[in-house]
C-alpha atoms as an extended CHARMM CRD file, in Angstrom:
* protein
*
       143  EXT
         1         1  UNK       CA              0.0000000000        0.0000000000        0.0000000000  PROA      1               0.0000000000
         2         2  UNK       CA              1.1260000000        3.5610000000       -0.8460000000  PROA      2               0.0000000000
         3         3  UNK       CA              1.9820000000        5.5510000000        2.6100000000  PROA      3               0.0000000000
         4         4  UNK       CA             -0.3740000000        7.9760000000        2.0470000000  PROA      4               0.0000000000
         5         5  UNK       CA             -3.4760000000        5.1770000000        2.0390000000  PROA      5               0.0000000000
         6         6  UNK       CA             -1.5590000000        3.3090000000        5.2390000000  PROA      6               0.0000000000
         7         7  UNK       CA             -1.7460000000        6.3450000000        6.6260000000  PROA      7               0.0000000000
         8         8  UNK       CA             -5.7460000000        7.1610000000        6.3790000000  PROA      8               0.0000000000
         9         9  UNK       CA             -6.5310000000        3.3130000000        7.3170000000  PROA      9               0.0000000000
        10        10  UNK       CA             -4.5120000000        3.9000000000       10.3970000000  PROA      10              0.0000000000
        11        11  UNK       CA             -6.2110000000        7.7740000000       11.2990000000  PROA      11              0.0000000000
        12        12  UNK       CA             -2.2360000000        8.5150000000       11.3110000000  PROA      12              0.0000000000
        13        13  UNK       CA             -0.1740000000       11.1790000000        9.1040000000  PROA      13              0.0000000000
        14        14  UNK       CA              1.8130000000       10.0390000000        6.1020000000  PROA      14              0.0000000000
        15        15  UNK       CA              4.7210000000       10.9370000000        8.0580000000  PROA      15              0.0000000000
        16        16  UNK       CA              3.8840000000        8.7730000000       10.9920000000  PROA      16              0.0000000000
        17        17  UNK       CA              3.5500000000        5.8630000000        8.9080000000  PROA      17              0.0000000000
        18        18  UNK       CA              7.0830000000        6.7740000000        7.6830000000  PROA      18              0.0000000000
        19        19  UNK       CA              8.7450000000        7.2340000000       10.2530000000  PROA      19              0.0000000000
        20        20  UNK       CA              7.5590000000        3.5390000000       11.8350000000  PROA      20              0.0000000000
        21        21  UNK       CA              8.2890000000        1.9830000000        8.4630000000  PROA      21              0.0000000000
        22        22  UNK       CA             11.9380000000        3.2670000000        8.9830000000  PROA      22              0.0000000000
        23        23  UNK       CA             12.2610000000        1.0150000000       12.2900000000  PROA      23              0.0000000000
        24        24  UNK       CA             12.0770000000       -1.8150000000        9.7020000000  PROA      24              0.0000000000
        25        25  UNK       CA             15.6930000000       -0.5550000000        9.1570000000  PROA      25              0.0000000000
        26        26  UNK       CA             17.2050000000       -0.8480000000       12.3040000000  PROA      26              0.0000000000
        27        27  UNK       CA             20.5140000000       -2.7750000000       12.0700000000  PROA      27              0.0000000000
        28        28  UNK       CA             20.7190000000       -6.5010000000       13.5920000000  PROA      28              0.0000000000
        29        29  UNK       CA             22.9740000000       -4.9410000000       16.3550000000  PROA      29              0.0000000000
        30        30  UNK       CA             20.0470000000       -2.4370000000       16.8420000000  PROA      30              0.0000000000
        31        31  UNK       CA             17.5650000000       -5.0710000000       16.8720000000  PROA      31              0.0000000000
        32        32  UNK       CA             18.9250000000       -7.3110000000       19.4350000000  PROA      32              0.0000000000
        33        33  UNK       CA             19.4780000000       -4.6470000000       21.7540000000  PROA      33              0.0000000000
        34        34  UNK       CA             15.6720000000       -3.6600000000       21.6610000000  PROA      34              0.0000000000
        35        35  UNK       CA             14.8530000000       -7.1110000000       22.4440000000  PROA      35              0.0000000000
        36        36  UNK       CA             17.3360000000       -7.3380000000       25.1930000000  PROA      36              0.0000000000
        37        37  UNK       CA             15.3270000000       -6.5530000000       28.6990000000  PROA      37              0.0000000000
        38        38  UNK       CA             18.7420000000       -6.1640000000       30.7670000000  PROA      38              0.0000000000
        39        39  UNK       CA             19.2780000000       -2.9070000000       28.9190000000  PROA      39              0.0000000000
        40        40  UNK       CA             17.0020000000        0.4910000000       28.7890000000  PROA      40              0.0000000000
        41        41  UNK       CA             17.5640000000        0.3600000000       24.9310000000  PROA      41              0.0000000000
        42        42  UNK       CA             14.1790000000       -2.4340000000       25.2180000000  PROA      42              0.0000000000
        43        43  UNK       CA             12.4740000000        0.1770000000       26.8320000000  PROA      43              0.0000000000
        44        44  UNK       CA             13.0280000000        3.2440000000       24.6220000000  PROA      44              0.0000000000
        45        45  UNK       CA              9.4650000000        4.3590000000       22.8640000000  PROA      45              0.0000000000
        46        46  UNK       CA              9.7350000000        3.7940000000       19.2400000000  PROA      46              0.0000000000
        47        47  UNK       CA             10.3120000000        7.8640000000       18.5310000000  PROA      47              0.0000000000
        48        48  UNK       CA             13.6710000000        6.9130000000       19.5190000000  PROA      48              0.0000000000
        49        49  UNK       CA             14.8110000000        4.0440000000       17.7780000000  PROA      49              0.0000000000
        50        50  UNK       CA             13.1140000000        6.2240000000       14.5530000000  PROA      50              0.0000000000
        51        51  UNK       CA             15.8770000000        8.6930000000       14.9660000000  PROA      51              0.0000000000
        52        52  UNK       CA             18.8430000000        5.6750000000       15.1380000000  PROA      52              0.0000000000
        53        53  UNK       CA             16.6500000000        4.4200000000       12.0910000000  PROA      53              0.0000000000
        54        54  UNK       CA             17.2660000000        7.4080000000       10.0670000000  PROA      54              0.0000000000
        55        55  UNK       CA             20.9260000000        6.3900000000        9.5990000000  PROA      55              0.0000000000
        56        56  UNK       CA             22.7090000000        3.6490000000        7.3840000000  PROA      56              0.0000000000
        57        57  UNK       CA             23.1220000000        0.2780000000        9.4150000000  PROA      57              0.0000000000
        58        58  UNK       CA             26.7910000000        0.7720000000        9.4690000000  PROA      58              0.0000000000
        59        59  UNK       CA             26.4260000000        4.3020000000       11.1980000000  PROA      59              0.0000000000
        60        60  UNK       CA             23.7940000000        2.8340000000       13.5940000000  PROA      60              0.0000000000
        61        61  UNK       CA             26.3230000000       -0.1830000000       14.3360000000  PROA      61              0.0000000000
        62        62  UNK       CA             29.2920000000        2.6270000000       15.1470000000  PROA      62              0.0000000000
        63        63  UNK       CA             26.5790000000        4.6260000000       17.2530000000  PROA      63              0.0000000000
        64        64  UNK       CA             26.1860000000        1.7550000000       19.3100000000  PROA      64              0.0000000000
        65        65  UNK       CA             30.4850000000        1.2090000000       19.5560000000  PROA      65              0.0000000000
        66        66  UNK       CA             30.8090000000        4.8370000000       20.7570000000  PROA      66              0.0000000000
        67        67  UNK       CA             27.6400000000        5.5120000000       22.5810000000  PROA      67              0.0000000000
        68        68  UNK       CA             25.7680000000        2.6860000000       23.5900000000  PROA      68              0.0000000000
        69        69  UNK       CA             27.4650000000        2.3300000000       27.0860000000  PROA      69              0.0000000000
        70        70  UNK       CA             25.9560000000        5.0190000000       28.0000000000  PROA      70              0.0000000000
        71        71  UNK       CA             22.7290000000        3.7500000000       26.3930000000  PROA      71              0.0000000000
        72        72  UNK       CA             22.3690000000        0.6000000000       27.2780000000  PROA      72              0.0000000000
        73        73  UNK       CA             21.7900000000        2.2610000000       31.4730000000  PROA      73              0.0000000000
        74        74  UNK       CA             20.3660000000        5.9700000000       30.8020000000  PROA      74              0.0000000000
        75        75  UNK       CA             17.1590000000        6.5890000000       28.3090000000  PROA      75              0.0000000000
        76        76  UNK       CA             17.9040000000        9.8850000000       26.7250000000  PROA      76              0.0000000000
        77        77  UNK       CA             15.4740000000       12.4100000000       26.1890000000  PROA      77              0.0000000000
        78        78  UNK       CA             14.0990000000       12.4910000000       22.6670000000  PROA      78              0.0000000000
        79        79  UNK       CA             15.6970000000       16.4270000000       21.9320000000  PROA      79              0.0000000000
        80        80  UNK       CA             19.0880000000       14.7680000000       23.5970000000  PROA      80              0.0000000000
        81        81  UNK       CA             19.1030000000       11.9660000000       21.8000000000  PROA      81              0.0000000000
        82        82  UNK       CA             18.8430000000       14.1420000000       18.0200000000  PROA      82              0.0000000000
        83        83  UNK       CA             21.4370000000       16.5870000000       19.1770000000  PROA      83              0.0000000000
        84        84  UNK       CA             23.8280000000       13.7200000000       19.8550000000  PROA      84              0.0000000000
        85        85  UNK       CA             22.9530000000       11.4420000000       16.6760000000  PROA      85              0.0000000000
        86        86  UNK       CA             23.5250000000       14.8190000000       15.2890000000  PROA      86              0.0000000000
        87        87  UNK       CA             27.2210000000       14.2570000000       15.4690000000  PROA      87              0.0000000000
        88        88  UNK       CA             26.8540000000       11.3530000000       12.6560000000  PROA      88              0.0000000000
        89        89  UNK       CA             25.6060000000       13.4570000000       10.2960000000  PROA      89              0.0000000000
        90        90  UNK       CA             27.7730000000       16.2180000000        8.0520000000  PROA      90              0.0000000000
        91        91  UNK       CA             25.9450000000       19.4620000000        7.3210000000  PROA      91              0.0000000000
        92        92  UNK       CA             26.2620000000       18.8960000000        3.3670000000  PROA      92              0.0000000000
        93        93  UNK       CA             26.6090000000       23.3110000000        2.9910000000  PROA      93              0.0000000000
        94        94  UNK       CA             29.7980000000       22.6210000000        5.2500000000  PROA      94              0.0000000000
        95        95  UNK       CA             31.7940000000       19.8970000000        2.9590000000  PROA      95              0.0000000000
        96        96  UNK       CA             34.6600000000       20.7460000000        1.8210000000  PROA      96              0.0000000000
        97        97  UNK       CA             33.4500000000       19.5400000000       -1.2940000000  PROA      97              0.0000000000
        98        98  UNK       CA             31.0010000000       21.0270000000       -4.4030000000  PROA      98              0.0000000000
        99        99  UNK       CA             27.8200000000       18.9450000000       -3.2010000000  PROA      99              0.0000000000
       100       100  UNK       CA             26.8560000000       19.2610000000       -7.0680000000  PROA      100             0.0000000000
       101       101  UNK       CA             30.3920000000       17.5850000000       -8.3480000000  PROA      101             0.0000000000
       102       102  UNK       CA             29.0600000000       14.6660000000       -9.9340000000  PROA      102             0.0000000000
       103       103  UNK       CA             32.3160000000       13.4460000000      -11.0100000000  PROA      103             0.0000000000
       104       104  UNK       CA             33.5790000000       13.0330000000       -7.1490000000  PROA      104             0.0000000000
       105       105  UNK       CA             31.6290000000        9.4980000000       -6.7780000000  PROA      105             0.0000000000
       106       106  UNK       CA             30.6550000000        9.4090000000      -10.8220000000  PROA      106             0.0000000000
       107       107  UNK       CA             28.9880000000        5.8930000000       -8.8550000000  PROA      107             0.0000000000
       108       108  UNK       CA             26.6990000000        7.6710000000       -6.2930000000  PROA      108             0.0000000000
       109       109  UNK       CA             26.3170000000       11.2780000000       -8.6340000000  PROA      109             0.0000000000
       110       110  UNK       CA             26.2540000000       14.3670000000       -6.7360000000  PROA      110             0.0000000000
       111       111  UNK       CA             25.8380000000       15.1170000000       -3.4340000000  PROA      111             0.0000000000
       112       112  UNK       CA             22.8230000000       17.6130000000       -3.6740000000  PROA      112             0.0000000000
       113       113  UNK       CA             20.6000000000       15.4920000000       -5.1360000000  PROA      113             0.0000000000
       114       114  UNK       CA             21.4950000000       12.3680000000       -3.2120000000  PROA      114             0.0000000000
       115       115  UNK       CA             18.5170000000        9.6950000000       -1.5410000000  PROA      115             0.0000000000
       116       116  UNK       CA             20.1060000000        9.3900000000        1.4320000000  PROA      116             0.0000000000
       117       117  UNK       CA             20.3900000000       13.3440000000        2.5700000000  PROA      117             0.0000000000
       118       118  UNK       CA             18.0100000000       14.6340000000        5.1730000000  PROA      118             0.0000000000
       119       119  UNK       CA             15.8630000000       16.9360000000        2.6470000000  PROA      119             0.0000000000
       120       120  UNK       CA             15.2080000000       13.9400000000        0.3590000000  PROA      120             0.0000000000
       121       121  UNK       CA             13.0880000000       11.9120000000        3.3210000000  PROA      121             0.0000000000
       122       122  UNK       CA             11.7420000000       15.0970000000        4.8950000000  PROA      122             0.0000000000
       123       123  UNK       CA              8.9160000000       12.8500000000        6.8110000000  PROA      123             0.0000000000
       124       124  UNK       CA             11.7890000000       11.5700000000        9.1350000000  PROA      124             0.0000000000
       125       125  UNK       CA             13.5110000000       14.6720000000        9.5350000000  PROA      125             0.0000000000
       126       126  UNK       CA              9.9780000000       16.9440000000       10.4650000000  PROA      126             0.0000000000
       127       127  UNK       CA             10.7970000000       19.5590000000       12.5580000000  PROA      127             0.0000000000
       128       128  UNK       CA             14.3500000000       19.9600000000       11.4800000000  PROA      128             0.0000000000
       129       129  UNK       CA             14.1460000000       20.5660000000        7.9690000000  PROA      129             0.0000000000
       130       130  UNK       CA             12.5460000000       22.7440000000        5.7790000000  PROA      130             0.0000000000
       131       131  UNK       CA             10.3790000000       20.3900000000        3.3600000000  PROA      131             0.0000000000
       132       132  UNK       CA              9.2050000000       23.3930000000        0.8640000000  PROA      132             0.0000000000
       133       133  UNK       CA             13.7620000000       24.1880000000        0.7990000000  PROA      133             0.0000000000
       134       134  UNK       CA             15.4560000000       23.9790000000       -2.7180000000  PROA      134             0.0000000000
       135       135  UNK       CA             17.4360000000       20.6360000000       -3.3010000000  PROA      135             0.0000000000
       136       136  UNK       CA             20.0480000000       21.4290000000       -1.1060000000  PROA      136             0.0000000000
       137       137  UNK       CA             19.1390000000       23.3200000000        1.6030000000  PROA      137             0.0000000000
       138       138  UNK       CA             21.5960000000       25.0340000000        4.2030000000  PROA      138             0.0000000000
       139       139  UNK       CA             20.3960000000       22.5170000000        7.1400000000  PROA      139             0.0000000000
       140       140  UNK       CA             20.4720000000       19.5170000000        4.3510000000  PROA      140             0.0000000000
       141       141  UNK       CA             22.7250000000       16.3380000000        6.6720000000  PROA      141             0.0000000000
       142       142  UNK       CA             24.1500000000       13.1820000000        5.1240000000  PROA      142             0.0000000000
       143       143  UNK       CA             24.6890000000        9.9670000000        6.8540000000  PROA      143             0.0000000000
């Protein structure tokens, strides 16, 4: 079903349904920490395991490495918890790079109009981003 019909059967926005439909993309790592009751990472509501989501499974997996100590004892509060994913992200108006080179990953294409920055999936990003912004937007993150 198309998100947008998901959404009406379920009386929820389009971007609710997305945002659940990204938990499907939790890493394994991810996954078996949810499921594991000795650790508060079981008990986090779903908004937060959306925002680990949001990221690639590798970056999720290295979030876990550097951060899940802490994690695994202390929820974080949901504002806490996007200001310190935050650090996984690069602000793509800060590279060091032309985000419209195409010729820099000739594989992937240019930056700006990647599927993986923030602006592209603006219905797990709401509040943060501008969804009406041009394609590359000065708040516009990569994983």
């Amino acid at each position: 079903m198309e998100p947008e019909a998901v959404a009406r059967s379920l009386g929820r926005s389009r971007a609710w349904v997305a945002r659940r439909a990204s938990l499907t993309e939790l890493s394994e790592r991810w996954l078996t920490e949810a499921k594991n009751p000795e650790t508060k990472i079981s008990g986090w509501p779903p908004s937060h395991l959306e925002v680990i989501s949001r990221f690639p499974a590798e970056v999720q997996d290295r979030m876990l490495d550097q951060l899940g100590r802490d994690w695994r004892w202390n929820v974080p509060g949901f504002r806490d918890l996007v200001e310190t994913t935050g650090q996984f992200l690069h602000v793509l108006s800060a590279v060091p790079w032309k985000p419209d080179d195409e010729t820099l990953c000739p594989e992937a294409g240019a930056c700006n109009v990647c599927p993986k920055r923030s602006s592209h999936s603006p219905d797990l990003f709401a509040g943060e981003l501008d969804a009406e912004a041009s394609k590359s937007p000065p708040g516009d993150r990569l994983p």
